[in-house]
N, C-alpha and C positions, 0 to 999 in steps of 0.2 A: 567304553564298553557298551554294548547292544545285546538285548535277548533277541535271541534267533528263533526259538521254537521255545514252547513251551504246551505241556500239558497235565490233566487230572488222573491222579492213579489212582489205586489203589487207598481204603484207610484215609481218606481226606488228606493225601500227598497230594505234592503237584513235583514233576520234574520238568526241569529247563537246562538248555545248552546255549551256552552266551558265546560271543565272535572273539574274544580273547581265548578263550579254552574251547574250541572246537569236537574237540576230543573227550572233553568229561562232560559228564551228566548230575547234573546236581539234581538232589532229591528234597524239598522241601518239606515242614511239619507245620503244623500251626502251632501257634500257645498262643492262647486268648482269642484275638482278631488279628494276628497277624502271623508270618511265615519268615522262618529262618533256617538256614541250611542244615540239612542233621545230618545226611551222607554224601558222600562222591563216588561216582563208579566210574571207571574207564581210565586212560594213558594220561600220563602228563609229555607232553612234547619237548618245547620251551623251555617252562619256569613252573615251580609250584607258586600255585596262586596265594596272594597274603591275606591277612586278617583284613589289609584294606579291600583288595579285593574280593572279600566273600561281602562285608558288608556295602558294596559297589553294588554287588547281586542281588542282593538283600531287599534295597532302597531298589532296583529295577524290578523286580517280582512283586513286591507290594504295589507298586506304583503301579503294573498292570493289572493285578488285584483288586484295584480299588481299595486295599489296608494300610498302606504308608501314612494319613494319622495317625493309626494307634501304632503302629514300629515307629515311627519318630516318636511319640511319647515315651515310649520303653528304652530308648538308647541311655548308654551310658555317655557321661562327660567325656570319656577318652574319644568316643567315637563321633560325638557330635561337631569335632570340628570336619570332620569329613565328609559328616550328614549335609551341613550348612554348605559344603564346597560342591556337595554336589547339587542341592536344590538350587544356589546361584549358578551355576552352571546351564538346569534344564529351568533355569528363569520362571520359577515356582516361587511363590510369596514364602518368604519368611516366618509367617503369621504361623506358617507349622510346627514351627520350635517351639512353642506354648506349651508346656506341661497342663497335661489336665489336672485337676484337684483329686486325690484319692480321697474314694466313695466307699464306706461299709455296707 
């Protein structure tokens, strides 16, 4: 999957259109330092997109961000194996699977 366009809305949103789903518009939020999908607007073609697919999107929009640190820190174990498939994939060190220590 590849983000095609992406841009800053509104409310510190960002919306992006990825080349698997051409047709929706995903609407991103923050929480914390990083950005996760909150809406979708537009047709579904194809296929509704899966859970692994939103966080495929997820991992591509922080990575253009500059936030994919802290969204890897925050994953849960269900999804870290998918996190790991895709940083081997775009040949990205490992070393970001590191949980940071919670700070008060």
């Amino acid at each position: 999957m590849k983000l095609i366009q992406w841009s800053y809305t509104k409310r510190y949103q960002v919306k992006a259109i990825f080349d698997e789903f051409p047709d929706m518009i995903l609407i991103f939020r923050t929480i914390g330092s990083y950005y996760f999908v909150f809406t979708t607007k537009g047709s579904i073609v194809n296929r509704y997109p899966t859970r692994k697919d939103y966080v495929e999107m997820e991992l591509l929009i922080n990575e253009e961000l500059q936030t994919l640190p802290a969204y890897i820190n925050r994953k849960s174990s269900l999804e870290m194996k998918w996190v790991e498939a895709w940083l081997r994939k775009k040949e990205l060190p490992l070393n970001q699977l590191e949980v940071l220590p919670y700070k008060e």
